[in-house]
N, C-alpha and C positions, 0 to 999 in steps of 0.2 A: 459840805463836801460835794463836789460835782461827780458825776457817773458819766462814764462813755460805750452805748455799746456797737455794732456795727451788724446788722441784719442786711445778707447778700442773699439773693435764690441762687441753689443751685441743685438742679435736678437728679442727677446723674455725680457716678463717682469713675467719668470717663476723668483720667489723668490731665487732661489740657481745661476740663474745662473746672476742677477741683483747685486748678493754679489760679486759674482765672479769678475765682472767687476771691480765695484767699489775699491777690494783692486786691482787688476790691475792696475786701473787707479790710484789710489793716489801712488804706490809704489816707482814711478821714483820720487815725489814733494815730498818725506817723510815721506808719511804715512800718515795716520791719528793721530798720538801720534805725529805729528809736530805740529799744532796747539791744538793738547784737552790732557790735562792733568788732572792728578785723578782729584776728586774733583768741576771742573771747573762745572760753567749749563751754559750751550751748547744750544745755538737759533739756530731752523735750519729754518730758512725764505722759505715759499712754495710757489708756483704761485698759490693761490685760488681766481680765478677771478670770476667764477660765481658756481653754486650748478650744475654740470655736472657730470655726470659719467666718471673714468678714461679713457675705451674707444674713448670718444671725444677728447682726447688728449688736453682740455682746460687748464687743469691743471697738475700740478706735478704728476704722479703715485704713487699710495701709495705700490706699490715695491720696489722704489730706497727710499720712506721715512723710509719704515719697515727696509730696509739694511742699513741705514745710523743710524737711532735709536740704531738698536743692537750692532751696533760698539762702538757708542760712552760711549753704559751701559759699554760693554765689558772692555772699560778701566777706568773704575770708575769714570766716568765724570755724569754728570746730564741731559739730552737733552730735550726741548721744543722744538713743533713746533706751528707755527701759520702764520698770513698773516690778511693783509688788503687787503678783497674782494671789486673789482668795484662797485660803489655807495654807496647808503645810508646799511648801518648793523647795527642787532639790535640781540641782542643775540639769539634771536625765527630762525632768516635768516640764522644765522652764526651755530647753530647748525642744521641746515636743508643743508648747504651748506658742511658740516662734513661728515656728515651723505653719500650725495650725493658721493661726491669724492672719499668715500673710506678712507676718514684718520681717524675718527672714531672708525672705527674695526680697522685698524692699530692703534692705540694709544692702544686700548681697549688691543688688543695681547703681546700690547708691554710693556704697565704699562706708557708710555711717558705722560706728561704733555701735556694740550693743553693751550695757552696763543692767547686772542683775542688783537689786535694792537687796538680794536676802543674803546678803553677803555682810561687809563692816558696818556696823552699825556707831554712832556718835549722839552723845548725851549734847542735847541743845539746853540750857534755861529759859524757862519761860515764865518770869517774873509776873508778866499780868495775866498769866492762864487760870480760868477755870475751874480744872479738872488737874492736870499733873503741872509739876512744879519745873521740872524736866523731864523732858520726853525724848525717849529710845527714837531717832530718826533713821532712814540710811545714809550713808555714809558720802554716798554719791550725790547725794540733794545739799550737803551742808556743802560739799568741795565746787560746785557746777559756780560759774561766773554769772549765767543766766539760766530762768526758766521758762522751760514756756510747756505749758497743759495744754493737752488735746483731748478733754473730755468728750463723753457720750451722750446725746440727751435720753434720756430714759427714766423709768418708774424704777423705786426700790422699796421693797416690801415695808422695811423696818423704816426708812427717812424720809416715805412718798415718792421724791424726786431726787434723782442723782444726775448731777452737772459737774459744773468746772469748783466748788467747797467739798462735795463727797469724795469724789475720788482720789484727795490728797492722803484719803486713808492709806493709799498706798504708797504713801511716805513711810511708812511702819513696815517694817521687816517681817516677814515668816508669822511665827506665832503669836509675835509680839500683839496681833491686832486681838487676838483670842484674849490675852490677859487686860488687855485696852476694854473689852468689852466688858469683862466680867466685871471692871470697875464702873462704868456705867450703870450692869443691871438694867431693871427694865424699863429705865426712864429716858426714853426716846429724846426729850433735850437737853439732857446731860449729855447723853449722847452727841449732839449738835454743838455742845459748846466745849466736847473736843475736838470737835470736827475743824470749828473757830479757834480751836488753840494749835491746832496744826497749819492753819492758814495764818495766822499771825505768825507763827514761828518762820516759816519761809513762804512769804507770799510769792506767786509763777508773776514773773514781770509781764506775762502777757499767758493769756487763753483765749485757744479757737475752737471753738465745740462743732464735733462732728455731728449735724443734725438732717442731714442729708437720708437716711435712715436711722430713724431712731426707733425705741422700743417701749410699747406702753403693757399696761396690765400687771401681771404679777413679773414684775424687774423685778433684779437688775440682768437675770439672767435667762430666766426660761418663761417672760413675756413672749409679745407679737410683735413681729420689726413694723416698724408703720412709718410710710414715705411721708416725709416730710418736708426736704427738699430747701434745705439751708445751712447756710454757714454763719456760724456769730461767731466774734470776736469784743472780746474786751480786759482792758487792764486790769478790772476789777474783779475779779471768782462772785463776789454777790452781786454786782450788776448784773454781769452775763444770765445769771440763775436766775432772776428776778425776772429778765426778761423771756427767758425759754420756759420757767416755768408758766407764763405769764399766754404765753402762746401754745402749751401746751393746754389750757384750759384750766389751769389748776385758780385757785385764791393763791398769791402767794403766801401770804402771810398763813396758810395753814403749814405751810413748810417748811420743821422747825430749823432749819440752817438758815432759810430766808429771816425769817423773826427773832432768830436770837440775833441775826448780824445785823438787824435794825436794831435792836435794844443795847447792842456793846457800841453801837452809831460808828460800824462796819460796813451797814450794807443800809441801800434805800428803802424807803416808807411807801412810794409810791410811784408808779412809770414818769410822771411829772417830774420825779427828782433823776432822769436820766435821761442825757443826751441820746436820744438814738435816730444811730444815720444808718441811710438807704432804703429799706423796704420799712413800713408803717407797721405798729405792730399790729393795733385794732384785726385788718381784714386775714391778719394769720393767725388768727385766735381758731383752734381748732376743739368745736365744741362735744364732740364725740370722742375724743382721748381718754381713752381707759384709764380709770387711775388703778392703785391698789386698794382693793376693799379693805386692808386696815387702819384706812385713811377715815372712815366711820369714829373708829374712837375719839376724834377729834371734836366732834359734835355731843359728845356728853361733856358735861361742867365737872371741873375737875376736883371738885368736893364731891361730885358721886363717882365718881371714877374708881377712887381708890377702893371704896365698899363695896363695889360693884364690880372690879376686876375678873373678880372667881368668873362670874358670869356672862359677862362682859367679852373677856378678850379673847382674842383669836389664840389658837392653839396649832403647831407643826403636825403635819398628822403623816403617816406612809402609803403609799398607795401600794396595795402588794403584786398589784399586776405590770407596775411599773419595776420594781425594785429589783436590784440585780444583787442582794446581797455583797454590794462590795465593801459595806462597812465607813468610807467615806461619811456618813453624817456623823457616827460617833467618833472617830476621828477629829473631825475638825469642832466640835460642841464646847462652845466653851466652859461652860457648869459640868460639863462631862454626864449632862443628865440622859444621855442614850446607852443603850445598852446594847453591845452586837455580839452575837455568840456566829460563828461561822456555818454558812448554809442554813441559815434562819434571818425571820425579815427582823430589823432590828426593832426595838420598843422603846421609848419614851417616855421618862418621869415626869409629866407635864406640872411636879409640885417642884421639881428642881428647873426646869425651864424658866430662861431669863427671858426670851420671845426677841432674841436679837434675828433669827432664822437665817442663821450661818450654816443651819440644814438644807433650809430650803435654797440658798441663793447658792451653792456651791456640791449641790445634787450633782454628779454628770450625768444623769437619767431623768432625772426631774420627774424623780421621784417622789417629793417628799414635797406635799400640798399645805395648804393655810386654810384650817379650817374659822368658818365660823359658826359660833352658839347662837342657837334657837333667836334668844331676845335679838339679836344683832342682824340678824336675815331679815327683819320687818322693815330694815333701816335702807337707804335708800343714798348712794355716794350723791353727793353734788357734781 
């Protein structure tokens, strides 16, 4: 199977020059008139994980969504955007979470449609998956004629790296992603190879990851934005990953969405097995990119792992100076292993904790830290 990806610079998320990139970067895959034709409505799937402002780099920039809208008008296609934000959403959230990010007045400039995912939801089969047999989709992703993803580049605590494979988690509705996980547990690529059974079930005919700012260290949401100053594009969600994590500094192969979509021979083995036009990847290799330190477990042999867990693994912890008591992490927990009594900082079963840290990544305080054990502080991320 051939890979295509498309590496463009672009410094700045000035509107003229975010256009610019973009037809750049799709010009070598075909354009954009390869996948959208008149007529077509057009899902452009966005990374809106929490109500942050662009500058956080939490989420998609509403530059590359305003330039990727006016194209798709431009050729008489129909475009919506939307997304399923982490945790519980209730329309009051999801238009305060609008509002926050910036897509709001983009939509508002643009005349684009807004479609919320936690609304109807549609049983897909998925015959060669994994993990579920059929999977709870939204409703909007099964009906759209085209997709096109505008992932994040950035760290996530539980999956290392989050690109254009992670974020179709939020193809999952509301809570649905909560009982998603609980079937998981804490096996990180089980995890991943639901992640691949979401991506098989509706592969985005095209992805452009916003990498223009993106965010390393403890992702996907209360990391460091870190200028990075590029646009990728590719038809493939594991090409594209393969090569941002690639430039991000990471191995890809430690990053189990890259590795298991080599082993379902989804995704490539090596940059050798992908076309990549414009910029080289080598001299963007950026060797000081913070990863997440739970990226460590990866380096012990997984016959000691399991023995070794107790001691071994990172654990959610609270910070009490940060905590605002608002109850949010036991809310959203999926084992329900938090405990919050009102006007008290909440506490943690860490014997019922599955280490998905759906605490940590949907904190609005960021609050709620990843600790590590003694043994594991000697250790030293690559």
């Amino acid at each position: 199977m051939s890979y295509e990806v498309s590496v463009v610079k672009c410094e700045t998320y000035d509107e003229a020059e975010v256009r610019k990139a973009v037809e750049e970067g799709l010009a070598p895959l075909g354009g954009l008139g390869s996948v959208v034709k008149k007529g077509d409505r057009v899902l452009i799937k966005l990374n809106l994980l929490a109500a942050k402002p662009p500058e956080a780099a939490v989420t998609t920039h509403p530059a590359l969504a305003k330039a990727v809208v006016n194209m798709i008008k431009e050729l008489g296609a129909i475009p919506m955007v939307g997304d399923s934000p982490g945790g519980r959403s209730t329309m009051t959230s999801y238009k305060a979470l609008l509002k926050a990010t910036g897509i709001q007045q983009m939509a508002d400039e643009t005349g684009c449609a807004i479609v919320r995912f936690d609304g109807e939801v549609a049983d897909t089969n998925a015959e060669s998956a994994r993990t579920y047999k059929k999977l709870k989709i939204a409703k909007a992703v099964t009906e759209a004629e085209v997709i096109i993803s505008l992932p994040k580049m950035k760290t996530h605590t539980l999956t290392y790296f989050t690109g254009a494979v992670k974020m179709l988690y939020g193809y999952l509705p509301g809570m649905t992603k909560a009982e998603y996980h609980l079937h998981t547990a804490r096996d990180v690529g089980m995890f991943a190879e639901l992640l691949l059974d979401l991506y098989e079930a509706r592969r985005p005919d095209l992805s452009i990851m916003d990498a223009i700012v993106g965010m390393e260290g403890a992702g996907p949401q209360h990391g460091s934005p870190r200028r990075i100053g590029l646009v990728m594009a590719s038809k493939s969600c594991t090409a594209l990953d393969y090569v941002a994590a690639t430039i991000a500094g990471f191995d890809p192969m430690s990053v189990p969405t890259i590795k298991k979509a080599y082993e379902r021979n989804i995704g490539p083995a090596d940059l050798k097995d992908i076309q990549v036009y414009g910029e080289k990847v080598e001299p963007l290799i950026i060797k000081d990119f913070k990863k997440p330190h739970t990226m460590q477990l990866n380096r012990i042999p997984p016959f000691l792992l399991n023995s070794l867990r107790r001691f071994v693994s990172d654990r959610p912890c609270i910070d009490p100076a940060k905590c605002r008591m608002c109850g949010a992490c036991a809310r959203e927990c999926p084992p329900k292993a938090i405990r919050f009594v009102k006007g008290k900082i909440p506490s943690i079963d860490h014997n019922k904790c599955i280490r998905c840290y759906c605490c940590q990544e949907l904190c609005p305080e960021g609050a709620v830290y990843v600790s590590r054990p003694f043994a594991r502080r000697l250790i030293k991320n690559k």
